[in-house]
C-alpha positions as CSV (number, residue, x, y, z in Angstrom):
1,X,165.3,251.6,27.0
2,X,168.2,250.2,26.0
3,X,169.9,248.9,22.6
4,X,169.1,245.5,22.8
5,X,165.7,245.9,24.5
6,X,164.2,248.1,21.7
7,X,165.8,245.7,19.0
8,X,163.7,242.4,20.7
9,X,160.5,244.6,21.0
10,X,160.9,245.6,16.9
11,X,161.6,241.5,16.1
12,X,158.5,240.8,17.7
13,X,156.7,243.2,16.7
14,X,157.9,242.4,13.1
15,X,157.3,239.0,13.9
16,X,153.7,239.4,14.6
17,X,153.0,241.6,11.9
18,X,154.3,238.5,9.2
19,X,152.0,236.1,11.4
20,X,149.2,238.5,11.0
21,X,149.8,238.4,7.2
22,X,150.7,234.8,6.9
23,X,147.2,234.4,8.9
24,X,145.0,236.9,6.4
25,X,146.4,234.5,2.7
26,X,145.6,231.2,4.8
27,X,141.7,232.7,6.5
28,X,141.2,234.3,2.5
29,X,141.8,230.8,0.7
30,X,139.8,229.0,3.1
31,X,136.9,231.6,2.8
32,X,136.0,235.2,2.5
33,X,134.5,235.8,5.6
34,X,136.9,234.3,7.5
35,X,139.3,236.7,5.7
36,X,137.5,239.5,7.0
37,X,137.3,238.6,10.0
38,X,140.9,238.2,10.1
39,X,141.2,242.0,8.8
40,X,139.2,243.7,10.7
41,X,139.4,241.1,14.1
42,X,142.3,239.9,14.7
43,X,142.0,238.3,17.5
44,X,139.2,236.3,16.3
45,X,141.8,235.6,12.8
46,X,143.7,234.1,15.5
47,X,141.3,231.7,17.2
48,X,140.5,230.7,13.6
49,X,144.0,229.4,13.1
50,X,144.4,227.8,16.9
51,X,141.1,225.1,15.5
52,X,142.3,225.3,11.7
53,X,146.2,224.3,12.9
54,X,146.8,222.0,9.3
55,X,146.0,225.5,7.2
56,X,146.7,228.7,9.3
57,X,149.2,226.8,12.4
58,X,152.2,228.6,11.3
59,X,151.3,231.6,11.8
60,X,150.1,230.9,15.1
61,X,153.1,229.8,15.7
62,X,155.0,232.9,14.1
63,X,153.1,234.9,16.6
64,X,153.9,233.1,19.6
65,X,157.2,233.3,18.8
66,X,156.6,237.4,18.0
67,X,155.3,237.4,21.4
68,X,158.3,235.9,23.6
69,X,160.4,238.3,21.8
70,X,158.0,241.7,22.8
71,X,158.0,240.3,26.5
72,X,161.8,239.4,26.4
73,X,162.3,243.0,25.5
74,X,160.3,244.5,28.2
């Protein structure tokens, strides 16, 4: 792997790790077991935020964005 391949992979990863936290403080204001779902589903914390866009949309967007970098870096 080189240099600049493992440093895309770590954005994005990093990336998606700040969306998966930016997504847990938007699902826990909006309700407590949506929170919890986020915790322990994420996927499902993630469909939450695709139909709640005006509360949770950046960090859908975050993790798109996390995403392109991890499949740049492959």
């Amino acid at each position: 792997m080189e240099a600049s391949s493992a440093y895309l992979m770590f954005l994005g990863a990093s990336c998606l790790l700040v969306s998966w936290v930016l997504l847990l403080i938007a699902a826990w204001k909006e309700d407590y077991a949506w929170g919890m779902f986020s915790l322990f589903l994420p996927p499902v914390g993630y469909g939450y935020a695709f139909f709640r866009l005006e509360s949770a949309g950046n960090s859908l967007g975050i993790a798109v964005l996390g995403w392109v970098l991890v499949f740049l870096g492959l």
